[in-house]
Phi, psi and omega in degrees: 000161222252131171211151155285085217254107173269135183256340184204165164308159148137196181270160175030045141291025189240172180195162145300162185157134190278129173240173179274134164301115176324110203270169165322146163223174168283343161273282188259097181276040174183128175251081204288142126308090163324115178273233210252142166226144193272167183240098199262126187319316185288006173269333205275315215247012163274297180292328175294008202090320245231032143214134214296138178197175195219074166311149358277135158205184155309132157278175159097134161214357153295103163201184185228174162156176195229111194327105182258034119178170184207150172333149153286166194051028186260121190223354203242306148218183193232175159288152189066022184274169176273137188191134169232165199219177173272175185263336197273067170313181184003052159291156215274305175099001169273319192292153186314315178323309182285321179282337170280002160098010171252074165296330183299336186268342186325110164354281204279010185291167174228157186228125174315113152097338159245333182231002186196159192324115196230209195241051181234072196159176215264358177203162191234172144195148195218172183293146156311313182317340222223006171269151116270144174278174181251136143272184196299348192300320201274134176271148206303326164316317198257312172313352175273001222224009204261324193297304189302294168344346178247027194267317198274341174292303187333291198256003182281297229252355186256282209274007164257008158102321147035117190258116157315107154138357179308165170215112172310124165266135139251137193253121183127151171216044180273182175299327183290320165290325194302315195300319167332298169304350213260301209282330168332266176330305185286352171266347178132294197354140180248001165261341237279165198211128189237118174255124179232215195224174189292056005015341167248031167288311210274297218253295201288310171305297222288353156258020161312292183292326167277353210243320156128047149277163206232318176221162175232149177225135163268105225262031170232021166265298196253152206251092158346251147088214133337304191285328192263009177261324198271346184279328230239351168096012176104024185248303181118191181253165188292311209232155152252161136256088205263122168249013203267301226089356165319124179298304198292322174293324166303302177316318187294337174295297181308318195293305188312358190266160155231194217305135175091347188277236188189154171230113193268144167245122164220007165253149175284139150303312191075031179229166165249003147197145153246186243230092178256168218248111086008300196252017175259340183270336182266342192265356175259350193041065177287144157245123194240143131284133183238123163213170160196005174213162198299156194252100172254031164267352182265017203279336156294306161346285192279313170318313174308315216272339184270340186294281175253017170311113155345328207231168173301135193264335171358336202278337198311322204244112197278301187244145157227119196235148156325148166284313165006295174269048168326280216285315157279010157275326170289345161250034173267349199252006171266345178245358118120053166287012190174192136294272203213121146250150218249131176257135183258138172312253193315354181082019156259078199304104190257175189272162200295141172278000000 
């Protein structure tokens, strides 16, 4: 089978390259035939050198696809069901970290696509357990898009408490903000408001704005801020989503907040400290949340929520290439040419959006 293959550490170690289609096991009992899998900021820092991970494997762990046999005695799902997955495998389920509800942080897990074998090839296998089924409404591009979606049902729509009629700030206008804007609107929120910088005018608002943000701000034009004190009656905003990672952008969640709100932070610095109003977050008696990987008790969730949102979700995905074209989509989405690009597998090659 046809695969994206990192064969050794470094930078541009990755290729196309023919591997054995994967056998069955009694551990990894189910074998999906992959439709498309997305290029997830960590394959970009992966391919680039620049996140720790242990070649040789498959790359990719975004993906969608339809199950094409399974171990006997495999019953959870079947052949031809539609089906995506977590990506963090065989946490132990013992150590405290798994009884505290964070298998994904579990010592012993391996992860599709950094220490094993992942889904950038036409077929995986993996444990059942670690499957959902789809139904057919989510097209197969934005299904791919359900494992990250469920960082943001976490931290939008669960653990910030998030009141119909609240009003969101997001800072960042990448995929982890589109999504954002996608799970705000399905909690209810009755504001949001998003902020990026002058490079995310042609593309990124305006599918900001189609995904149902309520304002877009340029925040090296426009005084953040200002604009959420003024939407907001002199109040602030309920919640921030800080996605940039922006020294400036942290800041800017805090001042925009009000007395009492919350800060989900899910973007990185790539710094080992930046320079935060510290004490404008204690005199407001902010509550900050720190995540970064997916929640897969909210993974029912974000499949309803892709299932029956209103509005088109299409805007998520900028690109779609052959795996063929691998090498040029990673780097257009490496100088940061889109929102989400999705490489397709099976050859039903649609043309790129």
């Amino acid at each position: 089978m046809k695969t994206l293959y990192k064969y050794a550490p470094g930078a541009r170690t990755s290729r196309l390259t023919e591997r054995p289609v994967p056998e069955l096991t009694p551990l990894d009992n189910v074998r999906v035939r992959v439709n498309d899998c997305a290029v997830c900021g960590m394959d970009l820092h992966i391919y680039s050198g620049k996140f720790a991970c242990d070649p040789p494997f498959v790359m990719g762990h975004e993906f969608v696809g339809v199950v094409e046999s399974v171990f006997p005695g495999v019953t959870s799902v079947s052949p031809g069901d539609r089906v995506v997955a977590q990506p963090h495998l065989y946490a132990c389920g013992q150590c405290q970290t798994c009884r505290d509800g964070f298998p994904q942080y579990c010592g012993e897990k391996r992860s599709l696509g950094i220490n094993r074998d992942g889904a950038m090839a036409e077929y995986v296998v993996l444990p059942d357990r670690y499957l959902h089924k789809i139904p057919d409404s989510i097209p197969n591009p934005i299904a791919c898009l359900l494992e990250p979606m469920t960082i943001l049902v976490s931290d939008v729509a669960v653990y910030s408490g998030l009141k119909p009629g609240d009003t969101v700030v997001i800072s960042g206008a990448g995929q982890v903000a589109q999504l954002a804007v996608v799970a705000a609107k399905a909690a209810g929120a009755g504001k949001v408001i998003l902020s990026g910088v002058t490079h995310d005018r042609s593309v990124r608002f305006p599918a900001a704005l189609a995904l149902g943000a309520d304002l877009v701000v340029d925040s090296l034009t426009e005084d953040l801020a200002g604009v959420v004190m003024e939407e907001t009656g002199g109040r602030g905003a309920d919640l921030a989503v800080e996605a940039s990672g922006s020294e400036a952008a942290i800041n800017l969640c805090i001042d925009s907040l009000r007395v009492g709100g919350q800060m989900t932070c899910l973007g990185l610095t790539r710094r080992e400290s930046v320079a935060a109003r510290w004490d404008t977050a204690v005199r407001k008696m902010l509550t900050l949340r720190f995540h970064m990987m997916s929640d897969y008790k909210e993974m029912d969730r974000a499949i309803e929520i892709f299932a029956t949102y209103p509005r088109d979700l299409s805007p998520l995905v900028t690109h779609i290439a052959p795996l063929d074209d691998w090498e040029r989509l990673f780097d257009i989405l490496a100088r940061g040419g889109g929102i989400k690009g999705v490489l397709n597998v099976d050859g039903t090659f649609r043309n790129p959006v």
